[in-house]
N, CA and C of each residue as an Amber inpcrd file, in Angstrom:
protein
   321
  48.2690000  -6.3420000  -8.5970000  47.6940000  -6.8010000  -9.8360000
  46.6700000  -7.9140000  -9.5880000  46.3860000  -8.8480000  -8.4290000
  46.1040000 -10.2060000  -8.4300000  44.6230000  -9.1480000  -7.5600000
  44.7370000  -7.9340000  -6.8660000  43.5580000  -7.8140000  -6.2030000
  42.6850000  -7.0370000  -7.4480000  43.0340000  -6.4320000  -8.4760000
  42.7550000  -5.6250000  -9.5030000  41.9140000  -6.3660000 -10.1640000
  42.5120000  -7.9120000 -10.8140000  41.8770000  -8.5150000 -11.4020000
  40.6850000  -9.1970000 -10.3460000  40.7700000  -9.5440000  -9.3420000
  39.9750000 -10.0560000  -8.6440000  38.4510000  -9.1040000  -8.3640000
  38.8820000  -7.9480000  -8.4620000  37.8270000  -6.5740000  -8.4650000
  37.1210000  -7.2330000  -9.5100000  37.6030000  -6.6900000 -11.0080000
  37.4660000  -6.9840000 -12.2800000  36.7510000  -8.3150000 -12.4270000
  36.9700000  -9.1620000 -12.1310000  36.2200000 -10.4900000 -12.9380000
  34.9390000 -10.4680000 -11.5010000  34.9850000  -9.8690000 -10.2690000
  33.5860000  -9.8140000  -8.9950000  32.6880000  -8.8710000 -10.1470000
  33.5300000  -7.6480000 -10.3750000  32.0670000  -6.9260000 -10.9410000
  31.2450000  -7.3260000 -12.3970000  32.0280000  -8.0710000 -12.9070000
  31.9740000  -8.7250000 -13.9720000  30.7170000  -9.7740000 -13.8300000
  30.9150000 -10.5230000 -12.9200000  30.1210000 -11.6300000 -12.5380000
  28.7620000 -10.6990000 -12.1370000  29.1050000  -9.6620000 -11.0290000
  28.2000000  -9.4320000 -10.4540000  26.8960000  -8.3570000 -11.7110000
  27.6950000  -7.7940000 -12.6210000  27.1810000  -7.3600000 -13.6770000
  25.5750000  -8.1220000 -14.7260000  26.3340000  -9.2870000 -14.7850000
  26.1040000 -10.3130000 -15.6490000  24.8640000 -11.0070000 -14.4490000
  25.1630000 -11.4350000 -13.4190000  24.0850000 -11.8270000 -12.7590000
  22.6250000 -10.8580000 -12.3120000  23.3250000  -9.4410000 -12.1620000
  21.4870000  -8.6800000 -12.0750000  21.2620000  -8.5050000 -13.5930000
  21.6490000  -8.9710000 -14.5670000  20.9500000  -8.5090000 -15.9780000
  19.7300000  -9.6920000 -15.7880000  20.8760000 -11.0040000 -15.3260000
  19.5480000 -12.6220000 -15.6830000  18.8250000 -12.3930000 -14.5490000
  18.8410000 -11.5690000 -13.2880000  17.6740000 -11.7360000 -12.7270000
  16.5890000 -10.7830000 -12.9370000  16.7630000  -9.5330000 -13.4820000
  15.8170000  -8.9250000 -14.2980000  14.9400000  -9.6960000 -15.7460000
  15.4820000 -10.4020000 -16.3790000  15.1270000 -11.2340000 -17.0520000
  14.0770000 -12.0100000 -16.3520000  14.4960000 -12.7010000 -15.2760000
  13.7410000 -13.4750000 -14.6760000  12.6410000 -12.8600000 -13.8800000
  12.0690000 -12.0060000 -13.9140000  10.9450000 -11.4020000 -12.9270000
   9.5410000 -11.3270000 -13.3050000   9.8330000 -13.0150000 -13.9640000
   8.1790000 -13.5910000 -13.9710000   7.9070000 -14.8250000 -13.1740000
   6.7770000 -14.9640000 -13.1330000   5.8230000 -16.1420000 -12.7200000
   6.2170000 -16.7660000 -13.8580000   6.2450000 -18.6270000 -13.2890000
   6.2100000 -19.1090000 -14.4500000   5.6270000 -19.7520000 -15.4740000
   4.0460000 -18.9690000 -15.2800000   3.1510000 -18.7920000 -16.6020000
   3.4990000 -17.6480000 -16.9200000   4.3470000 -17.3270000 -16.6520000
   4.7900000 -15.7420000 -17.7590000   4.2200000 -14.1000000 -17.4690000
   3.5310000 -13.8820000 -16.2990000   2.9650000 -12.7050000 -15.3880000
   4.0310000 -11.9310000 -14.7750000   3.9410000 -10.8650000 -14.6530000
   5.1900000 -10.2180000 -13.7340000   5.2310000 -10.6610000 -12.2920000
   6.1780000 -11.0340000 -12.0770000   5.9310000 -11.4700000 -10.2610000
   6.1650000 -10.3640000  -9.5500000   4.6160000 -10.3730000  -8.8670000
   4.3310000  -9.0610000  -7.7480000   5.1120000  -9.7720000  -6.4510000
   5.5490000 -10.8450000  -6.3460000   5.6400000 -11.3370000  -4.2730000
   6.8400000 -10.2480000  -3.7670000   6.8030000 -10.3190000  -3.0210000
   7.7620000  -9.2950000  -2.2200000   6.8230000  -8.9710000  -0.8930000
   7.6810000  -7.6670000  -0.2380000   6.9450000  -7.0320000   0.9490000
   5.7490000  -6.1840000   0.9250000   5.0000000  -6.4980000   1.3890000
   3.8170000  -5.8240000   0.7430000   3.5700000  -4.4270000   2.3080000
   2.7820000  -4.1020000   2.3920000   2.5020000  -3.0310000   3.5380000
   1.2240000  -2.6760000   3.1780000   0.1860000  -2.1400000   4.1240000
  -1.0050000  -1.0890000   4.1000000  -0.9900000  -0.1680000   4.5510000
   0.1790000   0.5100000   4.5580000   0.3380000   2.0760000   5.0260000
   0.7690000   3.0350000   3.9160000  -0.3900000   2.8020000   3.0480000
  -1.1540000   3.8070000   2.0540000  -2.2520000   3.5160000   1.9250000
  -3.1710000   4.8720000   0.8960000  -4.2010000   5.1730000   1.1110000
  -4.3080000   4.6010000  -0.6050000  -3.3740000   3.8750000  -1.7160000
  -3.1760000   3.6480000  -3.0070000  -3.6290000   2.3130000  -2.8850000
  -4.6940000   1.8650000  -3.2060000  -5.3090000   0.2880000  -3.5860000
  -4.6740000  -0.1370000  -4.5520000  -4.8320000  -1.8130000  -4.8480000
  -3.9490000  -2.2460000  -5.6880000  -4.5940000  -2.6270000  -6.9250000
  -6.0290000  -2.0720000  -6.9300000  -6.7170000  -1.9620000  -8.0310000
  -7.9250000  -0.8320000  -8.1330000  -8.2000000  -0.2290000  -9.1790000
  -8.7350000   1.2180000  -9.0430000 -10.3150000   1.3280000  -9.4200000
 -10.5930000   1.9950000  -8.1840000 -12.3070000   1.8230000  -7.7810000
 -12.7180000   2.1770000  -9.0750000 -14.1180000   1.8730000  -9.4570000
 -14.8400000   2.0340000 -10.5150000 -15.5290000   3.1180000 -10.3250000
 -16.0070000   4.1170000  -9.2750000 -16.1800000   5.0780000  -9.3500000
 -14.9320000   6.1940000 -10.3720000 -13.7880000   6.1990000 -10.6050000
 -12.4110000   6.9030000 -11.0580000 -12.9680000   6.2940000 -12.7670000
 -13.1460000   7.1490000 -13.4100000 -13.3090000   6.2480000 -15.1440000
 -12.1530000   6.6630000 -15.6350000 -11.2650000   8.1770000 -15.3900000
  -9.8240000   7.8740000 -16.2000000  -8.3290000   7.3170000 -15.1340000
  -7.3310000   7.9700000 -16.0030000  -6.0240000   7.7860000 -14.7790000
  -6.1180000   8.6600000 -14.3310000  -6.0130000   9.7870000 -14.3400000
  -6.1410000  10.9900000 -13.6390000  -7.0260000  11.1650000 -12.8500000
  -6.5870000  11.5160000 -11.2430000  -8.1580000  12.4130000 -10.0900000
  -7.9630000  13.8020000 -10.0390000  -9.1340000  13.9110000 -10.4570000
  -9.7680000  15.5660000 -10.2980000  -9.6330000  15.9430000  -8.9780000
  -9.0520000  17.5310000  -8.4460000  -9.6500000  17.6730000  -7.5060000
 -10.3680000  17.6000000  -6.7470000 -11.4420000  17.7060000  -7.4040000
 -13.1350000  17.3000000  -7.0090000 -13.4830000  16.0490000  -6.3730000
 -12.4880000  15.4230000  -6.9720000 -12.7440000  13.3250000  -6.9990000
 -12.0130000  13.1980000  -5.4420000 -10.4440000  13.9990000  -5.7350000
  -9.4020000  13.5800000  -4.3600000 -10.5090000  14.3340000  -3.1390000
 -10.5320000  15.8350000  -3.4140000 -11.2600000  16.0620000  -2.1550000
 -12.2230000  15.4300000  -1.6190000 -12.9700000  14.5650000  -2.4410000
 -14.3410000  13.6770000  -1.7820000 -13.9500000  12.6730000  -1.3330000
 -12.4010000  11.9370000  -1.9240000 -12.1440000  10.8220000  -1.0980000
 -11.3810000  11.1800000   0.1740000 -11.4290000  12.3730000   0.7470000
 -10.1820000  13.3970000   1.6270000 -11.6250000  13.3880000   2.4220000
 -12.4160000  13.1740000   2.1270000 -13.6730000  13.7420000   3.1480000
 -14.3760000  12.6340000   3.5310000 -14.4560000  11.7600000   2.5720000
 -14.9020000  10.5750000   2.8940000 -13.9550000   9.4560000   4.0560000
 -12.7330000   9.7860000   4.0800000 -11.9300000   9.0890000   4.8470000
 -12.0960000   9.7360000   5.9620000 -11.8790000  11.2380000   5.9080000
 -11.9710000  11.7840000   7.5480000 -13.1040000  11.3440000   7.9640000
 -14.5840000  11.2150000   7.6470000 -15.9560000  10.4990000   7.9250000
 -15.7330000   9.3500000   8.3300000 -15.2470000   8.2420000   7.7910000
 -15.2500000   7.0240000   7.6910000 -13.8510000   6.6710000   9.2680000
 -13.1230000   7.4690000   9.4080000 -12.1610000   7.3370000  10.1060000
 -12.9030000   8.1160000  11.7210000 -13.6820000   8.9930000  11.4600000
 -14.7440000   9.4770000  12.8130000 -15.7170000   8.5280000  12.7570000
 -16.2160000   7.9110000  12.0940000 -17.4430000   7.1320000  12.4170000
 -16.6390000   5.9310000  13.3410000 -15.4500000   5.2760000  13.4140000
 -14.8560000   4.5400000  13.8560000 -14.5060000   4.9350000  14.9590000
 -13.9240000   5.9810000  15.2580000 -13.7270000   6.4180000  16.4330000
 -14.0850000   6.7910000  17.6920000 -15.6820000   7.3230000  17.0150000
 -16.5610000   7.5930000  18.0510000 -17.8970000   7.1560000  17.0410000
 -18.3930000   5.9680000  17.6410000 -19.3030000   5.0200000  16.9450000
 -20.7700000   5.6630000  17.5370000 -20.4860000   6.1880000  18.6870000
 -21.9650000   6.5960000  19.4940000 -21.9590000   7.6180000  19.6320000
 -23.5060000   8.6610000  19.7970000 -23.0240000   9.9000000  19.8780000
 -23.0500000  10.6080000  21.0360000 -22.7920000  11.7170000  21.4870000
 -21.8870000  12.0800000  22.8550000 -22.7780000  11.7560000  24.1120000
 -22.5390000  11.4500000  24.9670000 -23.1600000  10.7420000  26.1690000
 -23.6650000   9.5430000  26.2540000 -23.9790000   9.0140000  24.9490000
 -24.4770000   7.6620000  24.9300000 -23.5120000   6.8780000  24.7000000
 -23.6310000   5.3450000  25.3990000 -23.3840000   4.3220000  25.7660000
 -23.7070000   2.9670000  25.1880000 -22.8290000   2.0460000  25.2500000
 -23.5920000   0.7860000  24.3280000 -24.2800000   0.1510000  25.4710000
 -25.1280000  -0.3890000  24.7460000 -26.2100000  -1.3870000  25.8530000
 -25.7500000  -2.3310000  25.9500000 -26.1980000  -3.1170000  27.5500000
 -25.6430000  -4.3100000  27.6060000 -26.1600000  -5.7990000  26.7640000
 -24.6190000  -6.2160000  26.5010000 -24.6090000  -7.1980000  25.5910000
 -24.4340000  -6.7520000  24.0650000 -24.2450000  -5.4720000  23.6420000
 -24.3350000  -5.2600000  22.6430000 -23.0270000  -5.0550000  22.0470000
 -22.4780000  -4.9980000  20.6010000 -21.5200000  -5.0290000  20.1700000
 -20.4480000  -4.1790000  20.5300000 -19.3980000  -4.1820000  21.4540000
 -18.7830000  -2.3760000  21.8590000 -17.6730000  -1.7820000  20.7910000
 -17.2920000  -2.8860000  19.6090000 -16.6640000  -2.1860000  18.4190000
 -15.7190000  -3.0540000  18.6560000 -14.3780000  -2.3950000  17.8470000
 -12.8610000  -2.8470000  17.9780000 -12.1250000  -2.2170000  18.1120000
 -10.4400000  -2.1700000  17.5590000  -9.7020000  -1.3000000  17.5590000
 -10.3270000  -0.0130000  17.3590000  -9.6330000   1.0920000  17.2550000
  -9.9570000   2.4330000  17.3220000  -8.6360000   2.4670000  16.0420000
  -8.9540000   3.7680000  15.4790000  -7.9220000   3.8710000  14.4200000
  -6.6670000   4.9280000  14.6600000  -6.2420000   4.2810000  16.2630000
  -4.7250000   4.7380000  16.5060000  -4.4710000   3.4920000  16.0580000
  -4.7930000   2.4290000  16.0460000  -3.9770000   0.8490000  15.8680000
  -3.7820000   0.6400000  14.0830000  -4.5480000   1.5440000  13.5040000
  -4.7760000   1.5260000  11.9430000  -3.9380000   2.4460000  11.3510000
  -3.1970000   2.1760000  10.1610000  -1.9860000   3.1560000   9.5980000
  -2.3410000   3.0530000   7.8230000  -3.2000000   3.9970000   7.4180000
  -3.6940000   3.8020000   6.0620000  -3.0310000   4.4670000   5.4140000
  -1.9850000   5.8380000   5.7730000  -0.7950000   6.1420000   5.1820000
  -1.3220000   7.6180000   5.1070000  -0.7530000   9.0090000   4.6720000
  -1.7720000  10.2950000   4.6990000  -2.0200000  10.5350000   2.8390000
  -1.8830000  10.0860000   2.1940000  -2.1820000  10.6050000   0.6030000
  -2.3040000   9.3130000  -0.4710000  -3.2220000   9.8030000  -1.4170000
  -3.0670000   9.0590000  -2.1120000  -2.2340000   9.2910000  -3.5070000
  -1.3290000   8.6380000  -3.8220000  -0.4450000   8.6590000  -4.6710000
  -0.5330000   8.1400000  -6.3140000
């Protein structure tokens, strides 16, 4: 009986405490608080390009940004074109985008 009630008044408590911290999941000027873990392994920005005018992407829209990334992700990769070489002193790039994880879709 003494572990029953002891169940009973934990879930009780524990009940009652995620209600007030849902309550609480503002800034305190009153904004939803975004902090947490953030990541860049997606291709979903955290605010939506002005090219997009509704919520919805058209086929048309996703496939151009599906084409534009594979472009943008070869231009990085291979910056020069085949046999040529950077000159000396000149900029030789950076990472390559095995070190880059932009995620495969946009959601």
């Amino acid at each position: 009986m003494k572990n029953l009630s002891k169940i009973l008044l934990f879930s009780l408590v524990s009940n009652f405490t995620c209600l007030s911290a849902e309550e609480d999941m503002k800034t305190w000027f009153g904004d939803p608080d975004l902090q947490g873990v953030w990541t860049n392994a997606s291709l979903t920005t955290l605010e939506r390009p002005d090219e997009y005018e509704s919520l919805l992407v058209t086929e048309e829209e996703a496939n151009r940004a599906a084409t534009f990334s594979a472009e943008f992700t070869d231009a990085i990769d291979n910056p020069y074109e085949e046999g040529e070489t950077p000159k000396a002193g000149e900029n030789v790039g950076g990472y390559n985008t095995a070190w880059m994880d932009p995620g495969t879709k946009t959601i």
